[in-house]
PDB file of N, CA, C and O in Angstrom, chain B, residues numbered from 101:
ATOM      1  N   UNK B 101      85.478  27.707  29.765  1.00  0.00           N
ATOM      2  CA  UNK B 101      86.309  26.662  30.331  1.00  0.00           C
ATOM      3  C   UNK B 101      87.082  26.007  29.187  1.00  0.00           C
ATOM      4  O   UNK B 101      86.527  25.298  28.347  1.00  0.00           O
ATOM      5  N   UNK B 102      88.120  26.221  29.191  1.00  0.00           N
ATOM      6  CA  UNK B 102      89.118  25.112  28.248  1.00  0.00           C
ATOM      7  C   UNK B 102      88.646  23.846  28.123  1.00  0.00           C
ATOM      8  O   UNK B 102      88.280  23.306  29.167  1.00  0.00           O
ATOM      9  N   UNK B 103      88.570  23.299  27.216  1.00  0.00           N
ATOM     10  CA  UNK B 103      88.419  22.104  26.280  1.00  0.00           C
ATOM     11  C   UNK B 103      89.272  20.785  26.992  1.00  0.00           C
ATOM     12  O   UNK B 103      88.954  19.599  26.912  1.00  0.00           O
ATOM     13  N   UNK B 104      90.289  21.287  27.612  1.00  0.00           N
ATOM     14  CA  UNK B 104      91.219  20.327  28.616  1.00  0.00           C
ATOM     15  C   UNK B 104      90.699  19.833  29.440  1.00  0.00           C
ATOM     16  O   UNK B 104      90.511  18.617  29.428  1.00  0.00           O
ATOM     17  N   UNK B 105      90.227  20.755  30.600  1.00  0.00           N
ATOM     18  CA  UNK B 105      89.112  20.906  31.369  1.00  0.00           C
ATOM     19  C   UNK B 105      88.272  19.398  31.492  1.00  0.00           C
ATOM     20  O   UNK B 105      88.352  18.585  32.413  1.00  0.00           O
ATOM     21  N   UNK B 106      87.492  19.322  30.312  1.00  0.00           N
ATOM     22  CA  UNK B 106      86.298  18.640  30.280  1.00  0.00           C
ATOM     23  C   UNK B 106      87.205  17.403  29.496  1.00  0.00           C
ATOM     24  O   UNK B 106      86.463  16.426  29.396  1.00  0.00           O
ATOM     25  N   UNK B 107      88.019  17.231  29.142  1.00  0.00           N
ATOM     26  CA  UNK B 107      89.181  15.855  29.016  1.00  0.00           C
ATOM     27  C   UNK B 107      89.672  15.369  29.835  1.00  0.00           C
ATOM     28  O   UNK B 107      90.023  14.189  29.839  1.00  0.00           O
ATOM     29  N   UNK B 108      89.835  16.263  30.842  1.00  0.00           N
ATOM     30  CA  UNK B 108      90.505  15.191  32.049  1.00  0.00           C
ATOM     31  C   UNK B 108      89.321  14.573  33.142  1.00  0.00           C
ATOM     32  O   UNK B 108      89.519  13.695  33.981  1.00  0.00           O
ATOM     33  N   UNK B 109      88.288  15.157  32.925  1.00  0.00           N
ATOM     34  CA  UNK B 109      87.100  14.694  33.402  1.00  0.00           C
ATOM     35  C   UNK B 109      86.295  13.670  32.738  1.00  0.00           C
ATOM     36  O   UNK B 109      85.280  13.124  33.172  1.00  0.00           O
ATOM     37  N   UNK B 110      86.985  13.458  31.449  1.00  0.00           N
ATOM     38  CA  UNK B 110      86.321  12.780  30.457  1.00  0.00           C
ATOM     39  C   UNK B 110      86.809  11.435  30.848  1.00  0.00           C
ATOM     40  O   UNK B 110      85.956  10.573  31.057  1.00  0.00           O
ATOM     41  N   UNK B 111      88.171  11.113  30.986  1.00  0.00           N
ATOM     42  CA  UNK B 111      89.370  10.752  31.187  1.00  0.00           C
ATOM     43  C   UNK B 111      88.687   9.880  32.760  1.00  0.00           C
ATOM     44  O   UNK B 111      88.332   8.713  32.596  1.00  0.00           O
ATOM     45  N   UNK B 112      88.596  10.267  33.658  1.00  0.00           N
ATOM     46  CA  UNK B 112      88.598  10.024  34.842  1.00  0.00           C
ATOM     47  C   UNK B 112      87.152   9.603  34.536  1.00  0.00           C
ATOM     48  O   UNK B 112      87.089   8.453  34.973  1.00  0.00           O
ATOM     49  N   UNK B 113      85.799   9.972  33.947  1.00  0.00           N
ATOM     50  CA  UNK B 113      85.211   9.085  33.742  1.00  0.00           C
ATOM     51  C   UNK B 113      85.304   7.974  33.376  1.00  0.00           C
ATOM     52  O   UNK B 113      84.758   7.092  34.038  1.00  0.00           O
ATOM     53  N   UNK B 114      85.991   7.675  32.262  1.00  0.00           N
ATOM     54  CA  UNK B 114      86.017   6.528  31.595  1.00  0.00           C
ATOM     55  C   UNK B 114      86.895   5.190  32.554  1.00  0.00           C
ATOM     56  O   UNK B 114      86.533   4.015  32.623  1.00  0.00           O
ATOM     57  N   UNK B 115      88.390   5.953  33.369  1.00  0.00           N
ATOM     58  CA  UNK B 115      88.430   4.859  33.903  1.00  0.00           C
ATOM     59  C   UNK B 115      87.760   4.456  35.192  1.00  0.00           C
ATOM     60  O   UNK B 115      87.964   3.353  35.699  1.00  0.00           O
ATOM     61  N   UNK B 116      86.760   5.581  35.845  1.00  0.00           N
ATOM     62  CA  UNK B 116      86.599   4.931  36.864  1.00  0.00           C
ATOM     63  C   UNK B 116      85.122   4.129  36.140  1.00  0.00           C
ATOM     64  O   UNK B 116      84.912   3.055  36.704  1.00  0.00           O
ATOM     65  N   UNK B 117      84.386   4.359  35.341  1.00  0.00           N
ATOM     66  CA  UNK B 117      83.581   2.678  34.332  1.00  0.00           C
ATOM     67  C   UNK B 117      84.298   1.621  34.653  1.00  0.00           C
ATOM     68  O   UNK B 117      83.757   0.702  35.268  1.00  0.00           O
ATOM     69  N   UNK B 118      85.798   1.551  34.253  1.00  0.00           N
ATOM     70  CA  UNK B 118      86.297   0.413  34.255  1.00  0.00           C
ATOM     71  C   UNK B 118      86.663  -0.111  35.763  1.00  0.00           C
ATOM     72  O   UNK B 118      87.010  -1.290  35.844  1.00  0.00           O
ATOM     73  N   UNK B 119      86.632   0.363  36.496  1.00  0.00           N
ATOM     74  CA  UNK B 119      86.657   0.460  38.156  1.00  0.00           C
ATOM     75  C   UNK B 119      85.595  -0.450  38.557  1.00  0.00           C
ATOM     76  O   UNK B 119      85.540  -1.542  39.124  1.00  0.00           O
ATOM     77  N   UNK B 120      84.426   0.732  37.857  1.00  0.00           N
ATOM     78  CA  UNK B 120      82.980   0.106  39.107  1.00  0.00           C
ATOM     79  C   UNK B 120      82.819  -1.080  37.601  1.00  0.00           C
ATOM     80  O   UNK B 120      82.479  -2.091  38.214  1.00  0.00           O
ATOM     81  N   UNK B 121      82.856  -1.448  36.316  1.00  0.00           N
ATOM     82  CA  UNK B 121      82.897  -2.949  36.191  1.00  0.00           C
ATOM     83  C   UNK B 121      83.221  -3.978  36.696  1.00  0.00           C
ATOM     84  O   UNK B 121      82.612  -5.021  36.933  1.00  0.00           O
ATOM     85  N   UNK B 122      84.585  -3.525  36.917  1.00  0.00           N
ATOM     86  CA  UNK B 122      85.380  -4.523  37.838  1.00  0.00           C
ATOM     87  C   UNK B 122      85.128  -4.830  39.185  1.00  0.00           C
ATOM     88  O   UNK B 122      85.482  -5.924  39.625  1.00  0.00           O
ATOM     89  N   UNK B 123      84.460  -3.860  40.021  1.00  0.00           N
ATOM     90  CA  UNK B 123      83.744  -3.860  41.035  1.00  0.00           C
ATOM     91  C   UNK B 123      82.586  -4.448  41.483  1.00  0.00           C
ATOM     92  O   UNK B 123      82.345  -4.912  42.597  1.00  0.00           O
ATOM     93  N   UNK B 124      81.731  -4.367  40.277  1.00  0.00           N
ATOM     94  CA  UNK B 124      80.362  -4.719  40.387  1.00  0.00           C
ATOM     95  C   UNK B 124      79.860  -6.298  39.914  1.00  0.00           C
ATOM     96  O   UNK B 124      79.134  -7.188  40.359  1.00  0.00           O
ATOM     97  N   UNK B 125      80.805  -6.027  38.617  1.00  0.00           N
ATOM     98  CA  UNK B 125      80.882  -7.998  37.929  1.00  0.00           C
ATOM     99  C   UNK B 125      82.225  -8.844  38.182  1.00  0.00           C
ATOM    100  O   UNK B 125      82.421 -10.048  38.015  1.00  0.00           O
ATOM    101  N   UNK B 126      82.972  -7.968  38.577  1.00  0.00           N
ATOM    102  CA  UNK B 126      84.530  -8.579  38.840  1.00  0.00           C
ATOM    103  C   UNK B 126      85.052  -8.713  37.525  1.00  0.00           C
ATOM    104  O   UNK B 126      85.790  -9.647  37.211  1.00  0.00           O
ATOM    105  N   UNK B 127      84.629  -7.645  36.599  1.00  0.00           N
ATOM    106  CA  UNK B 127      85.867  -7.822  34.996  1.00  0.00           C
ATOM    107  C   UNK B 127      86.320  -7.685  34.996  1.00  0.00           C
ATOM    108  O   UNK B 127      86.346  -6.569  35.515  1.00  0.00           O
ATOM    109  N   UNK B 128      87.817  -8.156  34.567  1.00  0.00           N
ATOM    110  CA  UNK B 128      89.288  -7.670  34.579  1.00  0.00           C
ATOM    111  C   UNK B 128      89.266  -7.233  33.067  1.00  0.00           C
ATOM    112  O   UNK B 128      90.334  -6.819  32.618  1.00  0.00           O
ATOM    113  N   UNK B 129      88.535  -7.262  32.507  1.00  0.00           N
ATOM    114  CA  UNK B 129      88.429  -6.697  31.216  1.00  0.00           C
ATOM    115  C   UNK B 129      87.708  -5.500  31.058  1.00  0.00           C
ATOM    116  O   UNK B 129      87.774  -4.758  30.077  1.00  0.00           O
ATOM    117  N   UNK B 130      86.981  -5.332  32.117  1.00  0.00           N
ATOM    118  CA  UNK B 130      86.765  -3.712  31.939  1.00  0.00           C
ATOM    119  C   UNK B 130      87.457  -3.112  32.981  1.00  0.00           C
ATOM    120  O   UNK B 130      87.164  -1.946  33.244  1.00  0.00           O
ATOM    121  N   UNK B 131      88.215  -3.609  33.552  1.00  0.00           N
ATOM    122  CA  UNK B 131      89.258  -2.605  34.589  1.00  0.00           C
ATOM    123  C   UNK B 131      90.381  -2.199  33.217  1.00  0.00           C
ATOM    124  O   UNK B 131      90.688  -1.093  32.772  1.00  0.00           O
ATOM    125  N   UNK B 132      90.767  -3.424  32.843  1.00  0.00           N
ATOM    126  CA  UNK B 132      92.111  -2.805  31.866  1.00  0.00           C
ATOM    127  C   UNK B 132      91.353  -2.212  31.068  1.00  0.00           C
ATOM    128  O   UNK B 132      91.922  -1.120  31.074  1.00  0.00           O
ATOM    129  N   UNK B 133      90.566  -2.095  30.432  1.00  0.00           N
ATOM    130  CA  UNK B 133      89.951  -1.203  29.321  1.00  0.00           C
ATOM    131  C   UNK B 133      89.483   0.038  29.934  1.00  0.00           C
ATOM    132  O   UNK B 133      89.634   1.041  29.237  1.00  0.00           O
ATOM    133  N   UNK B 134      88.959   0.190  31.063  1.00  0.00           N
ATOM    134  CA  UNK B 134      88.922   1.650  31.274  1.00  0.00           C
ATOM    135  C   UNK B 134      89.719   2.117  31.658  1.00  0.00           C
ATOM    136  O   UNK B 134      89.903   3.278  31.291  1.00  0.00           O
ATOM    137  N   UNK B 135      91.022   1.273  32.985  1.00  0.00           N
ATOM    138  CA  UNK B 135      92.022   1.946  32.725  1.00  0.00           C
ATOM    139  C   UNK B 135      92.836   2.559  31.391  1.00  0.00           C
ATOM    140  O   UNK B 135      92.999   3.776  31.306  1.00  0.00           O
ATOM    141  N   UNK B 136      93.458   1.433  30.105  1.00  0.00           N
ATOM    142  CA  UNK B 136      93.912   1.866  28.927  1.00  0.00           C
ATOM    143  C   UNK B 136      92.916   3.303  28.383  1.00  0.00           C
ATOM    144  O   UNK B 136      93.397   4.433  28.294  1.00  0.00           O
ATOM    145  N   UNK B 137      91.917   3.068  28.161  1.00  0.00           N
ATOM    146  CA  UNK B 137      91.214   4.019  27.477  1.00  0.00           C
ATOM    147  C   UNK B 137      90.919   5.334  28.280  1.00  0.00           C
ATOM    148  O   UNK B 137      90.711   6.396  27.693  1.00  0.00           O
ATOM    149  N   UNK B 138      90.910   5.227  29.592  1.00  0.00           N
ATOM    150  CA  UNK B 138      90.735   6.118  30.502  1.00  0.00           C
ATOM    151  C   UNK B 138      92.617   7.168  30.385  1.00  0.00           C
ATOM    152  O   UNK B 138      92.802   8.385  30.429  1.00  0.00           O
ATOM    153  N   UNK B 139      93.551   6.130  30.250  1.00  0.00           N
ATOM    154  CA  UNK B 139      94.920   6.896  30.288  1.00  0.00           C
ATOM    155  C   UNK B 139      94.722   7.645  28.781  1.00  0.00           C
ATOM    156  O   UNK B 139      94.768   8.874  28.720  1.00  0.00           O
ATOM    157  N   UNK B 140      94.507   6.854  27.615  1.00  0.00           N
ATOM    158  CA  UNK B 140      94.268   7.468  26.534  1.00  0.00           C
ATOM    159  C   UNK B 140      94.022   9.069  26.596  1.00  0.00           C
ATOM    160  O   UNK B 140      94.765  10.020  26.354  1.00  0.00           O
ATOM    161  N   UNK B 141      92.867   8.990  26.960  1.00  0.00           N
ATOM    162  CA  UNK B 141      92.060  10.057  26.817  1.00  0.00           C
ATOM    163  C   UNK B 141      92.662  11.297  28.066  1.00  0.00           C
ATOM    164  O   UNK B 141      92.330  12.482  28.044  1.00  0.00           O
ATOM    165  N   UNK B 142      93.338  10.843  28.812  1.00  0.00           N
ATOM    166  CA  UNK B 142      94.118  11.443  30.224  1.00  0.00           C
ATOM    167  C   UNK B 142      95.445  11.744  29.293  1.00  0.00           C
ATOM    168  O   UNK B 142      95.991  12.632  29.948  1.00  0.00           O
ATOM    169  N   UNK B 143      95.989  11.590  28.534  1.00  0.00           N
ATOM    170  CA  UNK B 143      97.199  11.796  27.472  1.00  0.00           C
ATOM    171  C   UNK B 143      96.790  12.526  26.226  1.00  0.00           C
ATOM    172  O   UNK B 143      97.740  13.082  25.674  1.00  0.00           O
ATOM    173  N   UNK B 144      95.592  12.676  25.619  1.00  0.00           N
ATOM    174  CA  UNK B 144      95.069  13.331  24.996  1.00  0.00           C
ATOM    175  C   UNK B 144      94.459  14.711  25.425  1.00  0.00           C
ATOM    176  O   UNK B 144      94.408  15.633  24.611  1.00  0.00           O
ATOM    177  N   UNK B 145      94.008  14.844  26.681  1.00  0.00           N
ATOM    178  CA  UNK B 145      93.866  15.777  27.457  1.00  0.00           C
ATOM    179  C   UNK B 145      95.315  16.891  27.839  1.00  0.00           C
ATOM    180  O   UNK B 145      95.420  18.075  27.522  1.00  0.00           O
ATOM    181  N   UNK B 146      96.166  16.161  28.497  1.00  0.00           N
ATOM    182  CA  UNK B 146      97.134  17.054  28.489  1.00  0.00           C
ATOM    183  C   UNK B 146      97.635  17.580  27.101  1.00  0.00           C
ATOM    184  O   UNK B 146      97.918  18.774  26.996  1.00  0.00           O
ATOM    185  N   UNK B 147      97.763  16.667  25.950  1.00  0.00           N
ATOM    186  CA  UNK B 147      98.291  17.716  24.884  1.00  0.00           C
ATOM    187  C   UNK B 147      97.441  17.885  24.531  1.00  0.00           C
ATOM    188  O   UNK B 147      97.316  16.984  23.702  1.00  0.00           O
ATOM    189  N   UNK B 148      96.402  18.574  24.506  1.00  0.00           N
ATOM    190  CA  UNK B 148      95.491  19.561  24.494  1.00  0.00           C
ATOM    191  C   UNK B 148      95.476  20.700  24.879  1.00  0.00           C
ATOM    192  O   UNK B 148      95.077  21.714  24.307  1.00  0.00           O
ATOM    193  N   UNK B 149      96.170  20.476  26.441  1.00  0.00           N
ATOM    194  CA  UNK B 149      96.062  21.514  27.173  1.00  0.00           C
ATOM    195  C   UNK B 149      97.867  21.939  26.860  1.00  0.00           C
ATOM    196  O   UNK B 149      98.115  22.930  27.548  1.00  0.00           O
ATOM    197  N   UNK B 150      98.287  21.791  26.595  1.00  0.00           N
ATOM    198  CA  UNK B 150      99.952  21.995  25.538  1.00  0.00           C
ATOM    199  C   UNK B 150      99.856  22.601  24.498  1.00  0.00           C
ATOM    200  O   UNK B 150     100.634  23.553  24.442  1.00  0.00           O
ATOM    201  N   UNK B 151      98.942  22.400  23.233  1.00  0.00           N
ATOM    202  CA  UNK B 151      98.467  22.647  22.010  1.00  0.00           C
ATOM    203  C   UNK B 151      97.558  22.201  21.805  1.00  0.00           C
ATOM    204  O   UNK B 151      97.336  20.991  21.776  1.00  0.00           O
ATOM    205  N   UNK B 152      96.683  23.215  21.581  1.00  0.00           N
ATOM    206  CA  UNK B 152      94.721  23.231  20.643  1.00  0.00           C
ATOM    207  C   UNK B 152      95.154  22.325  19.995  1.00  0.00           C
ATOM    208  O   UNK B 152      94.830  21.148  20.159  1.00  0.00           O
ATOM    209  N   UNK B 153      95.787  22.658  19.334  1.00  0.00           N
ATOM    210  CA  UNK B 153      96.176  22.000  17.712  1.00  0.00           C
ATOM    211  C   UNK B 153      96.435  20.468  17.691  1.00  0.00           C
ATOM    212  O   UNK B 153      96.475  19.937  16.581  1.00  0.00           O
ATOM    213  N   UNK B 154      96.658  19.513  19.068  1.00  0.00           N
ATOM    214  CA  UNK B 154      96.910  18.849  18.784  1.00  0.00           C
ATOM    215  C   UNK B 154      96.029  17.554  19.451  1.00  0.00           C
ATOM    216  O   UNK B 154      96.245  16.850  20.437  1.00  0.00           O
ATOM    217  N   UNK B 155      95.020  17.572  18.524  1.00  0.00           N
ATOM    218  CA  UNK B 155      93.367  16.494  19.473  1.00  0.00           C
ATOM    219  C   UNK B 155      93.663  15.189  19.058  1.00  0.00           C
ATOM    220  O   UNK B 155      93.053  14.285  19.630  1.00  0.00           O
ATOM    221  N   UNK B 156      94.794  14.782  17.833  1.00  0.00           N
ATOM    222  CA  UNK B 156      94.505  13.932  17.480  1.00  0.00           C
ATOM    223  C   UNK B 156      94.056  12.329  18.491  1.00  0.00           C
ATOM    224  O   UNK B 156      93.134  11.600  18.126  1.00  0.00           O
ATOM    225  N   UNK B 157      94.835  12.061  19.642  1.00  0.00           N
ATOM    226  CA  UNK B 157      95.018  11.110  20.461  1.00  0.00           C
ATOM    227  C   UNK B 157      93.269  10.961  21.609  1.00  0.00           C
ATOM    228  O   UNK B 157      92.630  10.048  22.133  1.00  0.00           O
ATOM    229  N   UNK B 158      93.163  12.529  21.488  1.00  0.00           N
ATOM    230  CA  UNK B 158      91.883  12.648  22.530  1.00  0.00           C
ATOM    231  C   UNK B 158      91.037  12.066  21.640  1.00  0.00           C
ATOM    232  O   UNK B 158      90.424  11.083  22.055  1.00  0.00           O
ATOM    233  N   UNK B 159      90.762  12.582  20.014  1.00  0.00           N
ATOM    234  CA  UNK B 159      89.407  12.586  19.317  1.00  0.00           C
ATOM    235  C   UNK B 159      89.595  10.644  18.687  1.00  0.00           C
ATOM    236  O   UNK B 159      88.718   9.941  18.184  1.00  0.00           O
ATOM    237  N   UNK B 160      90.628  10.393  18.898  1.00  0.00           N
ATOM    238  CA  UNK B 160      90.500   8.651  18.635  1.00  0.00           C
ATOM    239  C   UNK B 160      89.917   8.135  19.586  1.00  0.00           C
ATOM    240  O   UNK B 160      88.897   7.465  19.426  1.00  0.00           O
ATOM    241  N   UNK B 161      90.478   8.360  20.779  1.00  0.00           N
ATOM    242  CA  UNK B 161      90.151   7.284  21.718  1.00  0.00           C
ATOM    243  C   UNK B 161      88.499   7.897  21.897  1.00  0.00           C
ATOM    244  O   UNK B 161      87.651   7.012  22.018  1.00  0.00           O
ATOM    245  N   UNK B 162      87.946   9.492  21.923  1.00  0.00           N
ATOM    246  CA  UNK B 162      86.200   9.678  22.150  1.00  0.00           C
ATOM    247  C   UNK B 162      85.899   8.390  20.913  1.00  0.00           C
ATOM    248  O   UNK B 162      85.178   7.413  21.116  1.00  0.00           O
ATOM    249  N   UNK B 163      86.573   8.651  19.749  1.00  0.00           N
ATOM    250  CA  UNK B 163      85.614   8.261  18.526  1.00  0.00           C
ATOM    251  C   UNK B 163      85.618   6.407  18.895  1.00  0.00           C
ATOM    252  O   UNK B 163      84.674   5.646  18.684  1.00  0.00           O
ATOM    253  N   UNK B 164      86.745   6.102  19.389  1.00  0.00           N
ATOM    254  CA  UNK B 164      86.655   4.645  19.951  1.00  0.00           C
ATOM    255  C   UNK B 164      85.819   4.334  20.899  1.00  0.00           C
ATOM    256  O   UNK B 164      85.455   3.161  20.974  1.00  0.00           O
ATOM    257  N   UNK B 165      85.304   5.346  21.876  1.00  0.00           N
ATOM    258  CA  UNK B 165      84.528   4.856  22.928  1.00  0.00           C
ATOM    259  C   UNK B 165      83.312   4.662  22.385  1.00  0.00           C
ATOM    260  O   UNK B 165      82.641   3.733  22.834  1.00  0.00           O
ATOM    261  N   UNK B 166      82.834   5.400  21.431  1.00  0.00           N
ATOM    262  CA  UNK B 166      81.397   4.621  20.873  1.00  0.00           C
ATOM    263  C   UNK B 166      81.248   3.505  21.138  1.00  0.00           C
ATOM    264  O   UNK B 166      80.059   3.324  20.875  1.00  0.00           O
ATOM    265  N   UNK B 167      81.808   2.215  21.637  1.00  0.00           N
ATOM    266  CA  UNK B 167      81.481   0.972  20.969  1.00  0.00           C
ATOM    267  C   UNK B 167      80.644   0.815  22.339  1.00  0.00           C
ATOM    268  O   UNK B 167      79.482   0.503  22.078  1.00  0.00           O
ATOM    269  N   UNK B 168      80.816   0.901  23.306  1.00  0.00           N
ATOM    270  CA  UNK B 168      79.844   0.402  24.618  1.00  0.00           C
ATOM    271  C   UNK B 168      78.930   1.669  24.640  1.00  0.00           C
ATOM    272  O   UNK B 168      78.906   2.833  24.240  1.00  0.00           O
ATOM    273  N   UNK B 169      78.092   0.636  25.436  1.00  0.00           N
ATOM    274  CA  UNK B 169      76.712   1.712  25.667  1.00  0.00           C
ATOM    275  C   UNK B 169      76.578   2.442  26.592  1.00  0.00           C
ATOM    276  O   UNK B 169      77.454   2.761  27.396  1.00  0.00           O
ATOM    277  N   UNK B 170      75.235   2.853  26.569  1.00  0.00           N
ATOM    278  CA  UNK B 170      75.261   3.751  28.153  1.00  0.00           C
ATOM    279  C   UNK B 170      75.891   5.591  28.197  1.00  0.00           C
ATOM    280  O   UNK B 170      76.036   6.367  27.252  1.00  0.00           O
ATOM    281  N   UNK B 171      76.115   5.776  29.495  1.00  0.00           N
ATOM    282  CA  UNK B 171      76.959   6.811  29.680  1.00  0.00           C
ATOM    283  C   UNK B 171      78.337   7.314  28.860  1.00  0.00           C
ATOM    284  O   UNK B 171      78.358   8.286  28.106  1.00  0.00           O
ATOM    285  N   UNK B 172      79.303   6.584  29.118  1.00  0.00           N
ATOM    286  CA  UNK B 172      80.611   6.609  27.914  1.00  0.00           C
ATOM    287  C   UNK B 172      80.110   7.051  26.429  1.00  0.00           C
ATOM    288  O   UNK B 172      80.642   7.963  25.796  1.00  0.00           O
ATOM    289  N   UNK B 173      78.864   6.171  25.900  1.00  0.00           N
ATOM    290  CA  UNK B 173      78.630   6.893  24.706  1.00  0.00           C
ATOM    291  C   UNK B 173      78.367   8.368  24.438  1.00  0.00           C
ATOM    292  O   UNK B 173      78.770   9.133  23.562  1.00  0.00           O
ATOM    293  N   UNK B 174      77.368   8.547  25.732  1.00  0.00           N
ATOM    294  CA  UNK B 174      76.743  10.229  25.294  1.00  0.00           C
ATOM    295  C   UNK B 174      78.059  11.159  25.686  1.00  0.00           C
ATOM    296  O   UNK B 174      78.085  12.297  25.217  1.00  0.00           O
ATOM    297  N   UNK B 175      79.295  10.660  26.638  1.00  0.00           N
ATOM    298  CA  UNK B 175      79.872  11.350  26.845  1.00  0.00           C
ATOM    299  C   UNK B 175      80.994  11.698  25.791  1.00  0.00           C
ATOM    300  O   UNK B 175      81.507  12.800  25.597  1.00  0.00           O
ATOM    301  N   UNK B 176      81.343  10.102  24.941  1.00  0.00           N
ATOM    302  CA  UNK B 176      81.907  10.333  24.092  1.00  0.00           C
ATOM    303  C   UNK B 176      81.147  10.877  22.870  1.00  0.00           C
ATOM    304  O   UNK B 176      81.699  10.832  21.771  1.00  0.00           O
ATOM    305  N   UNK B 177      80.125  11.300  22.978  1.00  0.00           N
ATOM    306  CA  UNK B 177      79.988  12.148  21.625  1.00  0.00           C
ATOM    307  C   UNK B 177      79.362  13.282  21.785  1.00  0.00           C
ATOM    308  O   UNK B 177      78.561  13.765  20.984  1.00  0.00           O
ATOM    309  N   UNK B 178      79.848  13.947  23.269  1.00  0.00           N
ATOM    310  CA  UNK B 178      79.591  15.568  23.474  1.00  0.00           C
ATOM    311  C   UNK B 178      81.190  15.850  23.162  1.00  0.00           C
ATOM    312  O   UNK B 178      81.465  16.708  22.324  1.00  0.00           O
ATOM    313  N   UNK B 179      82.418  15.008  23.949  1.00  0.00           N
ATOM    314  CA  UNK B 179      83.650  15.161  23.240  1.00  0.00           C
ATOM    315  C   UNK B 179      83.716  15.229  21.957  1.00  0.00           C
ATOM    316  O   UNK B 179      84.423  16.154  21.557  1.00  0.00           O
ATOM    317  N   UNK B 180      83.184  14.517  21.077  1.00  0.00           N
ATOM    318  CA  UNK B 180      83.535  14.094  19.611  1.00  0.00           C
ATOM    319  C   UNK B 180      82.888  15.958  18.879  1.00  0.00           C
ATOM    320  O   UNK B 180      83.486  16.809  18.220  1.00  0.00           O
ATOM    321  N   UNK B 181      81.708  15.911  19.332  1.00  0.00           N
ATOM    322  CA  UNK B 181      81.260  17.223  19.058  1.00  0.00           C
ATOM    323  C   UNK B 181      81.703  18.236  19.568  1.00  0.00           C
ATOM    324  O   UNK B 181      81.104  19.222  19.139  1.00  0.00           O
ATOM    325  N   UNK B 182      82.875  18.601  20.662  1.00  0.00           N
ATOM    326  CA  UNK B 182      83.406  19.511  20.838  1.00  0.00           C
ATOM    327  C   UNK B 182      84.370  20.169  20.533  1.00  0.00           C
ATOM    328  O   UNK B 182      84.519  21.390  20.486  1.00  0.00           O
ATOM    329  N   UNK B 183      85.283  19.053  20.242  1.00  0.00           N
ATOM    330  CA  UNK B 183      86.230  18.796  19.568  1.00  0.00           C
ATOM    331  C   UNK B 183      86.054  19.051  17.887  1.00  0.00           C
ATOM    332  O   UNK B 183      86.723  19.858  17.242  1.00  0.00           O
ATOM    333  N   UNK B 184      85.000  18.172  17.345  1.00  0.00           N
ATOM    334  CA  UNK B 184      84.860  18.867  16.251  1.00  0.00           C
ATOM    335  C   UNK B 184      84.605  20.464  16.137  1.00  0.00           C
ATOM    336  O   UNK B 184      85.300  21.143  15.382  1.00  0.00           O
ATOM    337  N   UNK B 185      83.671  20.974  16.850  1.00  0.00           N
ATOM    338  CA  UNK B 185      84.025  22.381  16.734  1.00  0.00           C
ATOM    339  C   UNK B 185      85.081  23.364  17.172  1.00  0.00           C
ATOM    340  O   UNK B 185      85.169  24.490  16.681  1.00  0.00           O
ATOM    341  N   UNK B 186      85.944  22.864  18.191  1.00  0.00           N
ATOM    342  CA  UNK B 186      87.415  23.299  18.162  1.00  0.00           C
ATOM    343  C   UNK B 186      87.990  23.201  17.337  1.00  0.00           C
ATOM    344  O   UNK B 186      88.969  23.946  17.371  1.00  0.00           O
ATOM    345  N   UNK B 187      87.883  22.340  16.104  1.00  0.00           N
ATOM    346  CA  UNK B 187      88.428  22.338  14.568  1.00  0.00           C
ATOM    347  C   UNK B 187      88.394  23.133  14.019  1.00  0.00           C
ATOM    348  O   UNK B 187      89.402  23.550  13.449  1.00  0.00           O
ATOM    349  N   UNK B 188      87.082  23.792  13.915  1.00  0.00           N
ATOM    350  CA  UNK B 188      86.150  24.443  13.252  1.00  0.00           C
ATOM    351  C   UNK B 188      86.725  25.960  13.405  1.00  0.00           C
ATOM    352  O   UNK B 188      86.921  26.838  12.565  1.00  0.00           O
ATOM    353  N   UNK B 189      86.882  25.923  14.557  1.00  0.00           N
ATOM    354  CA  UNK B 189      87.414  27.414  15.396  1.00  0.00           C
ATOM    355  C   UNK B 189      88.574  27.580  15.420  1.00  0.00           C
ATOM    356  O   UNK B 189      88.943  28.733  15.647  1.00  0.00           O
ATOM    357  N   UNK B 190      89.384  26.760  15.251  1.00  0.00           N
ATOM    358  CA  UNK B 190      91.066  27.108  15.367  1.00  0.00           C
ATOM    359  C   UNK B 190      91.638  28.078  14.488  1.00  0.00           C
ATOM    360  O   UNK B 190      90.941  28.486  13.558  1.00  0.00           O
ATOM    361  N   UNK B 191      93.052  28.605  14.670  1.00  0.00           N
ATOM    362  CA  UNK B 191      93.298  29.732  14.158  1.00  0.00           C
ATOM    363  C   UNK B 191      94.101  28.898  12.735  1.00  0.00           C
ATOM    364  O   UNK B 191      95.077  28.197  13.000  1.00  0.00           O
ATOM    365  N   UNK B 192      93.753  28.987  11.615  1.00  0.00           N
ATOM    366  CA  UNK B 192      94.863  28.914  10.136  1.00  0.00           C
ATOM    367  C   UNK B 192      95.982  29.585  10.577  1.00  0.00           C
ATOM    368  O   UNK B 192      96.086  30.757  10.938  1.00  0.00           O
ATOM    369  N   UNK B 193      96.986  28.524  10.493  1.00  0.00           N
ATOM    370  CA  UNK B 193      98.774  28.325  10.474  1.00  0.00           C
ATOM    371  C   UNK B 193      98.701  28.918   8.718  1.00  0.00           C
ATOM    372  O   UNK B 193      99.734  29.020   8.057  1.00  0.00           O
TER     373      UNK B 193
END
């Protein structure tokens, strides 16, 4: 499965977090934050799926999601680790 794949799912996780926050405590601070970070990673996904070569936007916003706990973390650092090995694997220009 392409690496895209599991970004736009990554993506759609993150903002619907900011959904059921906003849902559950009424934050408007985690609606805009999972929305923003959720589009992030939904914009990092497509150029991905455009060019391997180009993670930079996806692997910020995984490496940014560290900061909250929970779910988002482990998810952002099966991205962070996948991504790092798509590095690893890419073809030398």
């Amino acid at each position: 499965v392409p690496l895209h794949y599991f970004g736009f799912g990554y993506a759609a996780l993150v903002a619907t977090g900011g959904i059921t926050g906003c849902a559950k405590a009424g934050s408007v601070q985690s609606l805009g934050a999972g929305l923003f970070f959720g589009s992030l990673a939904g914009l990092g996904a497509y150029q991905l799926s455009q060019d391997p070569r180009n993670f930079w936007v996806f692997l910020a916003t995984s490496w940014t999601m560290f900061m909250p706990r929970g779910l988002i973390t482990g998810a952002s650092l099966l991205m962070v680790a996948k991504l790092g090995i798509s590095m690893l694997n890419r073809p030398q220009l």
